[in-house]
ZAMARGU-4260 file (C-alpha; in steps of 0.2 Angstrom, whole numbers, plus 5000, padded with zeros to 4 digits):
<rodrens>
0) 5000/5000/5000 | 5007/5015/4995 | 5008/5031/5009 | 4993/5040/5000 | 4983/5026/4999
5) 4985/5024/5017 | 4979/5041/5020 | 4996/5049/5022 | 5007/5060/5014 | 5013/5060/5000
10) 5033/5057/5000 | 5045/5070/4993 | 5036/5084/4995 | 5019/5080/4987 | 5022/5072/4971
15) 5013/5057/4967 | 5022/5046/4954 | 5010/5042/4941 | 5000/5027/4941 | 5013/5011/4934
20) 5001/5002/4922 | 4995/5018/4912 | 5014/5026/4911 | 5020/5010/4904 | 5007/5007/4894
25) 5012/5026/4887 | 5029/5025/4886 | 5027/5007/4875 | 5015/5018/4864 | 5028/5031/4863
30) 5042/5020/4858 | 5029/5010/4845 | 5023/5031/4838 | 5042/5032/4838 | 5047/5017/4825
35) 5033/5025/4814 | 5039/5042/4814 | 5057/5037/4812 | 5053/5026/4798 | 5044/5042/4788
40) 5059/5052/4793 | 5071/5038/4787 | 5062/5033/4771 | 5048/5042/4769 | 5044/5055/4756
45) 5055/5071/4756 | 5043/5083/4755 | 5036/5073/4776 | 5055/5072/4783 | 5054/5091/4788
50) 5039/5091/4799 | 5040/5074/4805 | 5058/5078/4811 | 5052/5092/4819 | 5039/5079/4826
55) 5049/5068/4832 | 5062/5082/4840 | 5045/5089/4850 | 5039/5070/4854 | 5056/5069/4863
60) 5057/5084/4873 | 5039/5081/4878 | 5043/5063/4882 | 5059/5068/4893 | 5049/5084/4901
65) 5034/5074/4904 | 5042/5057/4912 | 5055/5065/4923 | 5040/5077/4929 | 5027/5061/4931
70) 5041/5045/4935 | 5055/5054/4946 | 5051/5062/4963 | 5061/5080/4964 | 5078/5075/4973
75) 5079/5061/4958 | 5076/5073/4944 | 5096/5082/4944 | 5104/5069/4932 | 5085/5068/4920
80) 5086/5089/4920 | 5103/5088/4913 | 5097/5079/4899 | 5085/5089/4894 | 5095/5104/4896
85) 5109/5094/4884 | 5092/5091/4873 | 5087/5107/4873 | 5106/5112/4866 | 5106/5099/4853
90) 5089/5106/4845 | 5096/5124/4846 | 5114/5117/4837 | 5104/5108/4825 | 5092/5124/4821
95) 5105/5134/4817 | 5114/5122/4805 | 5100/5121/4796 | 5095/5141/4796 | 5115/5151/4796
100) 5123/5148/4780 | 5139/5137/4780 | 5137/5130/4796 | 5133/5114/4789 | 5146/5113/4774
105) 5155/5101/4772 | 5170/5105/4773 | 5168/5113/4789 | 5169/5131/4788 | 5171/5146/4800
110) 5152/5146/4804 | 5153/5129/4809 | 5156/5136/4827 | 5141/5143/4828 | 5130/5127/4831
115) 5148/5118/4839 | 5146/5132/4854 | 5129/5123/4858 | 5134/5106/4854 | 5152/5106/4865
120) 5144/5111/4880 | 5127/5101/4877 | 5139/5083/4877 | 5148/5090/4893 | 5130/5094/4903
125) 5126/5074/4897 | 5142/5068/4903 | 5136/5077/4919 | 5119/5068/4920 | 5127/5051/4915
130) 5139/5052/4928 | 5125/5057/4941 | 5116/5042/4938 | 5129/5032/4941 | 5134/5040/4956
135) 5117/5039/4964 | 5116/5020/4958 | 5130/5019/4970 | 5140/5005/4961 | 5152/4997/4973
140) 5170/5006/4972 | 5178/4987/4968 | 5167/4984/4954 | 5175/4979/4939 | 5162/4987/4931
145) 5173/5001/4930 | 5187/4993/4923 | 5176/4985/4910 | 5168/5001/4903 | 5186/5009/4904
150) 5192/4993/4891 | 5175/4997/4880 | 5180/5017/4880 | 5199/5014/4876 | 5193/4999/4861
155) 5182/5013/4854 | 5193/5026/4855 | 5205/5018/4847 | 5195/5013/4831 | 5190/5033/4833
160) 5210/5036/4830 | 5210/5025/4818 | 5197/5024/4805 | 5193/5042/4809 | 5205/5055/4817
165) 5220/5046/4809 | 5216/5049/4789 | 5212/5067/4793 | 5227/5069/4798 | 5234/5061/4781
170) 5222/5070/4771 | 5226/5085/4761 | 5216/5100/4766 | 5214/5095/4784 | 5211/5109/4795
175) 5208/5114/4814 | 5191/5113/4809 | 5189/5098/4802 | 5200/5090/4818 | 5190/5098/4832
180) 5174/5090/4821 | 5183/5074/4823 | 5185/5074/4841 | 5165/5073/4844 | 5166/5055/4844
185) 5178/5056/4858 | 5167/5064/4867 | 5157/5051/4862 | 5167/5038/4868 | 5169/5047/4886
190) 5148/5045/4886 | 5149/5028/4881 | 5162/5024/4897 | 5149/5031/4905 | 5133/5022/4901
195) 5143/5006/4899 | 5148/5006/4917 | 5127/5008/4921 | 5123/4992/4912 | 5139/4984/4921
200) 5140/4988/4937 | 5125/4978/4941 | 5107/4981/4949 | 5091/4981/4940 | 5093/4983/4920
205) 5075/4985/4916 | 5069/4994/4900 | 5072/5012/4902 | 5093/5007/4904 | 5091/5002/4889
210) 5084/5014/4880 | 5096/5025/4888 | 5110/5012/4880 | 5103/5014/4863 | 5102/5032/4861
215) 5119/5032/4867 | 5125/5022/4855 | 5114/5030/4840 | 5124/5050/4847 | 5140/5041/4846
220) 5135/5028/4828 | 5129/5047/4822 | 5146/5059/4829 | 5155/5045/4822 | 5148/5045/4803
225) 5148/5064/4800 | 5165/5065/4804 | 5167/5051/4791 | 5155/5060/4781 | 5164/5078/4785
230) 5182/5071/4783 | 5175/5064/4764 | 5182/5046/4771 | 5163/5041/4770 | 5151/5044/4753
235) 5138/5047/4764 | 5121/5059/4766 | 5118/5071/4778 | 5100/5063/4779 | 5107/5047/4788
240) 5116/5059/4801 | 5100/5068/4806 | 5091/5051/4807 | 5102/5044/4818 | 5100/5060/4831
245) 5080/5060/4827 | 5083/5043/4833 | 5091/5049/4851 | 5078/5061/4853 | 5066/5048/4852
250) 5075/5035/4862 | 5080/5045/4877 | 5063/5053/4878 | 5056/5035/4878 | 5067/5031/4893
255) 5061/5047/4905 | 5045/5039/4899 | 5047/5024/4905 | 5042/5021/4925 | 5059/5012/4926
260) 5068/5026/4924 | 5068/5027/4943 | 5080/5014/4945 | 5094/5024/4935 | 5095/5037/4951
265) 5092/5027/4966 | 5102/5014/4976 | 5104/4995/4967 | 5108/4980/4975 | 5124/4975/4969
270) 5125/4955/4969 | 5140/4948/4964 | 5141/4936/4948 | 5151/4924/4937 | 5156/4932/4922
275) 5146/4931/4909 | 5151/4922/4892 | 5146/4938/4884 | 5156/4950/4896 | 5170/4938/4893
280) 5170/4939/4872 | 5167/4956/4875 | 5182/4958/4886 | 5194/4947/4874 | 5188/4956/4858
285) 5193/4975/4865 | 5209/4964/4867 | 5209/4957/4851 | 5203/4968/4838 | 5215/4984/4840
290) 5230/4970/4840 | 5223/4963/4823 | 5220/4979/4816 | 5237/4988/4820 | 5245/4968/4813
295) 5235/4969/4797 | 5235/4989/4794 | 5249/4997/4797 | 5251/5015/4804 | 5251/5029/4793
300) 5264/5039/4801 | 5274/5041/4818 | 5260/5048/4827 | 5248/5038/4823 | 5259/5024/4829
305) 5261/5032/4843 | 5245/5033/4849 | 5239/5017/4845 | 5253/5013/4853 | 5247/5021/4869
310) 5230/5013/4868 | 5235/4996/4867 | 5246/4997/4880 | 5232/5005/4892 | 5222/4991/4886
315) 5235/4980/4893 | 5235/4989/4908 | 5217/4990/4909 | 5216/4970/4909 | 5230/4969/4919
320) 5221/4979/4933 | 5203/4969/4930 | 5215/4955/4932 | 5222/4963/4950 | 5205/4968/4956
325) 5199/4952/4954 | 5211/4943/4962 | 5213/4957/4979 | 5192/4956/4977 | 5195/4937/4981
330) 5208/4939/4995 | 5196/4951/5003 | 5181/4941/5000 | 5190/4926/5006 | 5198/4937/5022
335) 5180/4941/5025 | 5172/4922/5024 | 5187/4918/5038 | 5182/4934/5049 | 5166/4929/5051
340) 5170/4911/5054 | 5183/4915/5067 | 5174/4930/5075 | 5160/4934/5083 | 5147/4945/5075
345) 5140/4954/5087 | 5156/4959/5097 | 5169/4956/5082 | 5178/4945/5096 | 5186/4928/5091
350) 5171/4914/5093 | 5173/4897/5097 | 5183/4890/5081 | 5195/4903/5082 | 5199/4900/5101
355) 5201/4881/5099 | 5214/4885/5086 | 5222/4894/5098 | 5225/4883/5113 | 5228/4872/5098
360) 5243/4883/5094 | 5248/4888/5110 | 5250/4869/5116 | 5264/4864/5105 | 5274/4880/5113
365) 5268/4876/5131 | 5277/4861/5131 | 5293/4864/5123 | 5293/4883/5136 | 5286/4875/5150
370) 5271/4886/5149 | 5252/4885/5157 | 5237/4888/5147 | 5221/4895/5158 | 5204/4899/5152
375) 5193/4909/5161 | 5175/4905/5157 | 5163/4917/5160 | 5146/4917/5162 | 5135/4932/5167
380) 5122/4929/5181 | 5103/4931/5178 | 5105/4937/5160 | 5090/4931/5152 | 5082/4944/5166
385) 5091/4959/5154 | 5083/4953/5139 | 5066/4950/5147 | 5066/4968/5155 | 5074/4978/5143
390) 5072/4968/5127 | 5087/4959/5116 | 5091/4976/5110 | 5099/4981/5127 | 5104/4962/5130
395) 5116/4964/5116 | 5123/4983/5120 | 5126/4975/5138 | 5136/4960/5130 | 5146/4972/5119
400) 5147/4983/5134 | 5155/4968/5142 | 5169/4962/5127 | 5176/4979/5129 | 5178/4980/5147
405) 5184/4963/5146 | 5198/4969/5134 | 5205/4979/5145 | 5208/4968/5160 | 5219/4958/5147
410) 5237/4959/5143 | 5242/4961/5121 | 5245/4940/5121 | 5228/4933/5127 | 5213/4931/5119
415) 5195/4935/5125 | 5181/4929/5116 | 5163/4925/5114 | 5158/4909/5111 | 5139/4907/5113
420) 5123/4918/5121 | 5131/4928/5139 | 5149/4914/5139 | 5165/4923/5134 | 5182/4915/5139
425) 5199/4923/5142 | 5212/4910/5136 | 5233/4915/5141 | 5247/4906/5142 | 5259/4910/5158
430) 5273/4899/5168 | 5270/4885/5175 | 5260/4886/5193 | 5259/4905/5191 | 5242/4913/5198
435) 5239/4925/5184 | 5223/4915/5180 | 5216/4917/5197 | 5220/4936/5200 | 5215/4940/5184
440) 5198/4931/5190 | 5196/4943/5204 | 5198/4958/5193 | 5185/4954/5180 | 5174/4950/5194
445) 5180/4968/5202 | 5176/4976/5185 | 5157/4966/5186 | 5157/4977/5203 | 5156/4992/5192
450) 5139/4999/5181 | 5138/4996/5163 | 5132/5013/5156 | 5117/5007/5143 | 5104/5017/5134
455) 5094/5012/5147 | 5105/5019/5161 | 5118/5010/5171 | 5114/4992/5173 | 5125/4980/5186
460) 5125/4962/5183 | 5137/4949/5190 | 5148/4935/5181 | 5152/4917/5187 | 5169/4912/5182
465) 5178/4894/5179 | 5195/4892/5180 | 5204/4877/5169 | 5223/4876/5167 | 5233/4863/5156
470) 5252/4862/5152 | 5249/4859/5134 | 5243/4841/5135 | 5226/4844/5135 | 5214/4845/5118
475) 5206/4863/5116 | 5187/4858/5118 | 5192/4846/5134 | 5200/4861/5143 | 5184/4873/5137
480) 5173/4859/5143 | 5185/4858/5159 | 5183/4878/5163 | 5164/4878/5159 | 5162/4864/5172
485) 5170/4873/5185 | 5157/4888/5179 | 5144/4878/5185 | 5152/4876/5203 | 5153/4894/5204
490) 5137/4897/5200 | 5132/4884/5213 | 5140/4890/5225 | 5131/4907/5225 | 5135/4916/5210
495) 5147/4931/5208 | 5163/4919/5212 | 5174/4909/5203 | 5179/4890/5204 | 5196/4882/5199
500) 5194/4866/5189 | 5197/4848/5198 | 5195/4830/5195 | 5184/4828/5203 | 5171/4839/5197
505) 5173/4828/5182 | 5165/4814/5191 | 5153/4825/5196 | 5146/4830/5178 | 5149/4812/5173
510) 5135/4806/5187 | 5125/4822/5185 | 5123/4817/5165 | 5120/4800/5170 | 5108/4804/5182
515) 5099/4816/5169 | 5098/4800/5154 | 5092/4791/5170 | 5078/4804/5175 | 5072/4805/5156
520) 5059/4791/5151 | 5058/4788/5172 | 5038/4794/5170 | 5035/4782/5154 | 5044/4769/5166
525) 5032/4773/5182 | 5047/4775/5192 | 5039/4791/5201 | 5029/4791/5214 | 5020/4803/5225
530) 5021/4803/5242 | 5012/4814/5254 | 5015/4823/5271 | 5001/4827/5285 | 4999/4845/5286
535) 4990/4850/5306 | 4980/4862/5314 | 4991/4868/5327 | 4977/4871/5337 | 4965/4858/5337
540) 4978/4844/5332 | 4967/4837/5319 | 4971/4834/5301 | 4972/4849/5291 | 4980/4841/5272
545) 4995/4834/5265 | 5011/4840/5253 | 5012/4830/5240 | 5031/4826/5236 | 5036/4818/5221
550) 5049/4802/5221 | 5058/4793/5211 | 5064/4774/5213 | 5077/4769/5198 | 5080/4750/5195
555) 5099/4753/5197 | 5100/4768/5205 | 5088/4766/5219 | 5079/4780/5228 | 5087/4794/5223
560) 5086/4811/5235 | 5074/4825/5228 | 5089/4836/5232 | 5097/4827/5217 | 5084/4825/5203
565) 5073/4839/5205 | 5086/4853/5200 | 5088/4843/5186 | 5072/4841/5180 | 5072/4860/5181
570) 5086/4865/5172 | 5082/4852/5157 | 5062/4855/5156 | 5057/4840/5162 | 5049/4847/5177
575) 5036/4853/5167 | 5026/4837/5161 | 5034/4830/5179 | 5025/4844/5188 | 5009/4843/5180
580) 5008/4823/5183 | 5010/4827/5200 | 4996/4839/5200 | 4985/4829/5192 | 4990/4813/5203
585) 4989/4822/5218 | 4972/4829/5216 | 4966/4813/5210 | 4970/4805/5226 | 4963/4822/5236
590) 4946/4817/5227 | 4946/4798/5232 | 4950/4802/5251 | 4939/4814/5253 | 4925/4800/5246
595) 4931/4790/5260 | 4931/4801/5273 | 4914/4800/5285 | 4902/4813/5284 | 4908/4831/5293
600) 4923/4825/5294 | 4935/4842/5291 | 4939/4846/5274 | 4956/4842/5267 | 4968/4851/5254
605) 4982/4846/5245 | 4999/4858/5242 | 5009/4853/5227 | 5024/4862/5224 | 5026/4873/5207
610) 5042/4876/5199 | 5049/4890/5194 | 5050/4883/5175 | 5031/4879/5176 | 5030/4896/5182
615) 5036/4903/5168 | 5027/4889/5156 | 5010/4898/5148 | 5001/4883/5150 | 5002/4881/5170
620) 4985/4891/5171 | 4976/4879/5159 | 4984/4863/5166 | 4977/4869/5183 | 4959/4873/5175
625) 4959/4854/5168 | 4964/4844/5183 | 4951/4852/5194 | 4938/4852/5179 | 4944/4830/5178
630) 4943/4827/5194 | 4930/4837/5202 | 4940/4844/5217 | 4934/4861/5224 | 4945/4874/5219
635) 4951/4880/5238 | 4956/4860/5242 | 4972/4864/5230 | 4986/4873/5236 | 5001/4876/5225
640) 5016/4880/5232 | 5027/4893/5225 | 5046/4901/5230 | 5048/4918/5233 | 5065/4915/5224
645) 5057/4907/5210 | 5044/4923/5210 | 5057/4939/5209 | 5066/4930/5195 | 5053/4936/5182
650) 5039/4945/5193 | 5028/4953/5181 | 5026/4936/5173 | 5023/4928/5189 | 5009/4939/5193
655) 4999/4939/5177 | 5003/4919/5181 | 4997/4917/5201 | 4983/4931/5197 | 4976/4919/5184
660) 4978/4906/5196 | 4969/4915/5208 | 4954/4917/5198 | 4953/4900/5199 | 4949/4898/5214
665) 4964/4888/5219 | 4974/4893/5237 | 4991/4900/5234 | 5007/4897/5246 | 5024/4906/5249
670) 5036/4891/5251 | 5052/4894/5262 | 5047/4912/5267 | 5062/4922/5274 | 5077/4913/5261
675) 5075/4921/5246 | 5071/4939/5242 | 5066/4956/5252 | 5050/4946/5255 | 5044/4959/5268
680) 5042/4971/5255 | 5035/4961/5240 | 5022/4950/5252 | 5008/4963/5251 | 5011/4961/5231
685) 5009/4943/5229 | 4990/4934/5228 | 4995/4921/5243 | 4983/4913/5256 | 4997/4905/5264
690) 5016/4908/5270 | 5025/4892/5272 | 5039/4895/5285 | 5056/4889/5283 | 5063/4874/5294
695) 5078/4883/5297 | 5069/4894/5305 | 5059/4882/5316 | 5074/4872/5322 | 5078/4881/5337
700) 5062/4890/5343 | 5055/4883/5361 | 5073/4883/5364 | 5078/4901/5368 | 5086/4900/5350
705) 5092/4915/5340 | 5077/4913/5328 | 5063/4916/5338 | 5061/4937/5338 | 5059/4932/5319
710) 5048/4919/5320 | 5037/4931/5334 | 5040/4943/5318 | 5032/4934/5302 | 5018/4927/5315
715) 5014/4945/5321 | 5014/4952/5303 | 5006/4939/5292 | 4990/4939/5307 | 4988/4957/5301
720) 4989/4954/5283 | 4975/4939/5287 | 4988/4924/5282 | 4989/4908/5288 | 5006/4902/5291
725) 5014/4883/5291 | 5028/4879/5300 | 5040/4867/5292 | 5050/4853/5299 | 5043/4854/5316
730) 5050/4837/5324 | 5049/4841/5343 | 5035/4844/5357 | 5045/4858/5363 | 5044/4865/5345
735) 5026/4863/5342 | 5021/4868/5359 | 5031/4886/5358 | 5025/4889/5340 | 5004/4884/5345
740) 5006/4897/5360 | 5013/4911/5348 | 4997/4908/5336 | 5002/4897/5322 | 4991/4890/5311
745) 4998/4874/5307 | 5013/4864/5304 | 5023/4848/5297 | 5039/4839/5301 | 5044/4823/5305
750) 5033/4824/5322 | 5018/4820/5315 | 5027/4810/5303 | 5039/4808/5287 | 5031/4808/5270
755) 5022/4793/5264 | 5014/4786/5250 | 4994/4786/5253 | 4991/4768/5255 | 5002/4770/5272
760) 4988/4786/5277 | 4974/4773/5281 | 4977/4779/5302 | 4976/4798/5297 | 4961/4797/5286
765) 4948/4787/5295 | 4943/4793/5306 | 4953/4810/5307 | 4970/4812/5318 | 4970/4820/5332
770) 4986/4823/5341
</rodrens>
């Protein structure tokens, strides 16, 4: 749609580009008028080659007035209003040959310069416009086009010296006349340079280039015979000549007619091609002919040997440089294909191909100068959290941001790259048992201390670092693999650290990849489980609902510890469709004990613990809405259980996520409240029923411990904020006893009784526990 049709502006000002199909439809009308009319001036009868000349010389100026007005927008027209002006000359040189006597005899006589004072500057005001098309077509500067056109210009020129200039200058009576007439089709040639390098250099060749081509070469077919005709070389009749400039008239009125003009004066597209079989004949015959022709007619004097001479050797030269360009264009284009192979795009650092040939390099050298290689791998913390915010835009000023900072924490010999999303590494070689690797560790993280300064404003992010060292012996992607392990420690351990490589955390990704083959296909197996945890009313010691806890027995393996297998399932995505089995299980067995219960018993819930990746998973909400829809539990019997942690990751999404949620009807718990964030401050924000209170705060309490004041705290704030709080891991009568006289709600823990699975739950089911 174009702007006006859209109910803008129209562009450049206000002009409106006549419609394509009519213009077109015009300007093939025009060229078809234009056969006709040239045919009548060409062979028509004497007494019509008058007015029709006349015709045709008004059809063109009208054709190249009226298309450059109606196809060209203003700031395209400079090069199109240099050829009408150059138009304009011609008809005024042509009208005074044919009305002030002697400017047209042949020989060329004093009055000749009368019409030559329009004609010399109308070919330099084309030259002009040519060469503003070309610049605005903006062929690249490598383009052998340019070479090409030169090899056309200096072929023509030279069959100009020869067949033309060059008997003048033999010929008796020759005067300066008669050899300035001659040197039109120089200027010719300089033209034809011109418009060949438009048809070479590439980009869209469409009908009005070639238009533009053919009037070209009918000025230049036309120079060229009157100064055969004017030098008497060539028995020939001034009614050709004319013909052949009615004819560029015509012609390059029909290509400002055209709607394709527009592509001579804006940017092409220059894709890069084999040569041609015709560019290639083209290029040998320029070679050729002048060679044949100075072999098999010989020069007329010394200076036409000389300047033949001249021109073949530039032709030489010209093919000689085509030959050079096109070997240094393959170099560069070859460089350029290894650049971006080796280097990142985004930050132009080395990538991971170029770093491997390094250590590569560096290992031979390591051993032979008893030298250490160390790479640093660094990863920055919490990045996704960047792109979420702020978008991928800021992500990648932040990374670029960081390969800079980066760069200067280095010395000239090492090399810092980016090999993948928010992982660079810093590879050096130093002496054996040097700590250069390790204090050059605590810098970067010193520099992660620091603000990047974005768009957005200053931004603080934090890097976890592995460190991996290797005398030489050790293959490149094993010591990257090595440093990106130790990485992973880091990041273990708390973030915004770094870990040196051992053994033995080699054994530890060896049994953690085992463990994750093992955990994928465990739910096709049945190997998980679900096992649940009373949950009591503090005060009245009856059954208030159970945690469902998910387990997994392996053939081999065994039971292996939630501690192990969940963050797994987190980190790979298998959580998900684990998640949403529990769910699913969980309330399905909520719906079958609450059938056998007895009539007015209490009413039981079921938590089920959500992970932060089914947090973030779109279809949580609808997962939720099917398993109660399934199995008929009332909406307030399900409690999901949520980190706080897992919340500020990503809290807008969260929100949208537990207010959906909410909706539902379903209860919604903190989980170990008072170990993640500022929770004080984000509690009044969050949808929750419930706060879950962390063990390690419950160890101690009934026991004078440090912890109490804070436990008094949460119970004294959430009662005022109407929550209900569970206490976890409550394994003593000491504990439960101090935390049912400060007013919480409930509890678990091993006291009432370790997690089961709920054929083992007969005793609190019927008839309901009381304690």
């Amino acid at each position: 749609m174009r702007p006006e049709q859209a109910g803008g502006q129209p562009p450049s000002g206000g002009f409106r580009p006549a419609p394509q199909r009519r213009v077109t439809t015009l300007a093939w009308a025009f060229v078809a008028a234009s056969v006709g009319v040239l045919a009548l001036v060409a062979w028509g009868p004497a007494v019509l080659r008058a007015p029709f000349t006349l015709l045709a010389l008004a059809g063109g100026l009208w054709a190249l007035t009226y298309g450059m007005r109606r196809n060209a927008a203003p700031e395209q027209r400079g090069p199109w209003r240099c050829l009408l002006v150059a138009a304009w000359l011609f008809l005024v040189a042509i009208v005074l040959r044919a009305v002030v006597p002697g400017a047209a005899a042949t020989p060329p006589g004093p009055m000749v310069l009368i019409p030559d004072a329009f004609v010399l500057p109308a070919y330099l005001i084309m030259g002009y416009g040519f060469a503003g098309m070309l610049r605005r077509r903006r062929a690249t500067e490598d383009a052998p086009a340019r070479v090409d056109a030169l090899l056309v210009g200096l072929a023509t020129a030279f069959m100009t010296w020869t067949y033309v200039i060059a008997p003048q200058l033999g010929h008796d009576g020759v005067n300066v006349l008669r050899l300035a007439n001659s040197c039109f089709p120089v200027i010719d040639v300089v033209l034809l340079v011109l418009v060949a390098q438009l048809t070479l250099a590439g980009g869209a060749r469409q009908p009005a280039l070639w238009l533009l081509i053919g009037g070209s070469t009918a000025m230049f077919a036309g120079d060229f015979l009157f100064t055969l005709r004017d030098g008497q070389i060539l028995d020939l009749s001034q009614h050709t000549v004319e013909t052949l400039f009615v004819a560029v008239f015509l012609l390059v009125g029909a290509s400002a007619l055209h709607p394709s003009m527009r592509t001579l004066t804006q940017p092409q597209q220059i894709i890069a091609q084999d040569l041609s079989k015709v560019r290639t004949v083209l290029i040998a015959l320029v070679v050729v002919v002048p060679t044949v022709i100075t072999t098999l007619e010989p020069p007329r004097g010394v200076v036409d040997a000389a300047v033949r001479s001249v021109l073949c050797a530039l032709l030489v030269i010209g093919v000689l440089a085509r030959v050079v360009r096109a070997n240094n264009s393959q170099a560069r284009a070859e460089q350029s294909i290894r650049r971006r192979a080796t280097h990142d795009a985004l930050t132009d650092l080395p990538n991971r191909e170029l770093l491997a040939e390094t250590i590569a390099t560096w290992g031979d050298r390591a051993v032979a100068e008893q030298l250490e290689i160390s790479l640093l791998f660094i990863d920055l913390d919490r990045f996704k959290m960047v792109n979420d915010h702020w978008g991928h835009q800021i992500g990648d000023e932040l990374l670029c941001a960081v390969a800079g900072r980066l760069g200067t924490q280095v010395r000239e010999d090492d090399l810092v790259c980016r090999i993948g999303g928010d992982e660079f590494v810093i590879a050096l070689a130093t002496p054996s048992h040097s700590r250069y690797a390790e204090s050059l560790a605590e810098r970067v993280l010193g520099e992660f201390v620091r603000p990047f300064r974005l768009s957005v404003g200053e931004v603080v992010i934090s890097a976890s670092i592995g460190v991996a060292k290797s005398l030489g012996g050790a293959h490149a992607l094993e010591l990257i693999r090595d440093a990106d392990t130790a990485m992973y420690k880091a990041k273990g351990s708390g973030r915004n650290a770094f870990a040196m490589f051992d053994t033995s955390l080699r054994d530890e990704v060896r049994d953690r990849m085992n463990l994750e083959q093992a955990l994928r296909g465990a739910l096709e197996r049945d190997e998980l489980s679900v096992h649940f945890q009373p949950i009591v009313d503090l005060g009245t010691g009856e059954l208030e609902g159970f945690e469902a806890l998910m387990r997994w027995r392996h053939p081999v393996l065994g039971a292996v510890s939630p501690m192990q297998f969940i963050p797994i399932a987190e980190e790979t995505g298998l959580i998900v469709e684990a998640g949403a089995w529990l769910l699913r299980e969980s309330a399905n067995q909520l719906t079958r004990w609450i059938a056998e219960r007895p009539g007015g018993a209490r009413e039981l819930h079921v938590s089920v613990n959500v992970s932060v990746r089914q947090l973030r998973d779109g279809a949580l909400v609808d997962v939720v809405r099917d398993v109660l829809a399934e199995t008929g539990l009332p909406p307030q019997a399900l409690w999901l259980e949520i980190t706080e942690s897992g919340v500020m990751e990503d809290l807008n999404t969260a929100l949208a996520t537990l207010h959906a949620l909410r909706e539902l009807g379903v209860v919604l718990c903190i989980d170990d409240f008072g170990t993640g964030y500022s929770s004080l401050s984000y509690l009044n924000r969050l949808p929750v029923g419930i706060v879950k209170l962390d063990r390690s705060f419950v160890s101690e309490v009934g026991e004078s411990g440090a912890n109490e004041p804070i436990v008094r705290a949460v119970l004294a704030m959430t009662g005022a904020m109407n929550l209900r709080v569970v206490a976890e891991g409550v394994e003593t009568e000491v504990q439960r006893d101090w935390l049912r006289a400060q007013g919480c709600d409930l509890a678990q823990g091993w006291y009432y009784g370790a997690a089961k699975v709920a054929t083992d739950l007969d005793d609190w089911i019927r008839p309901p526990a009381t304690v």
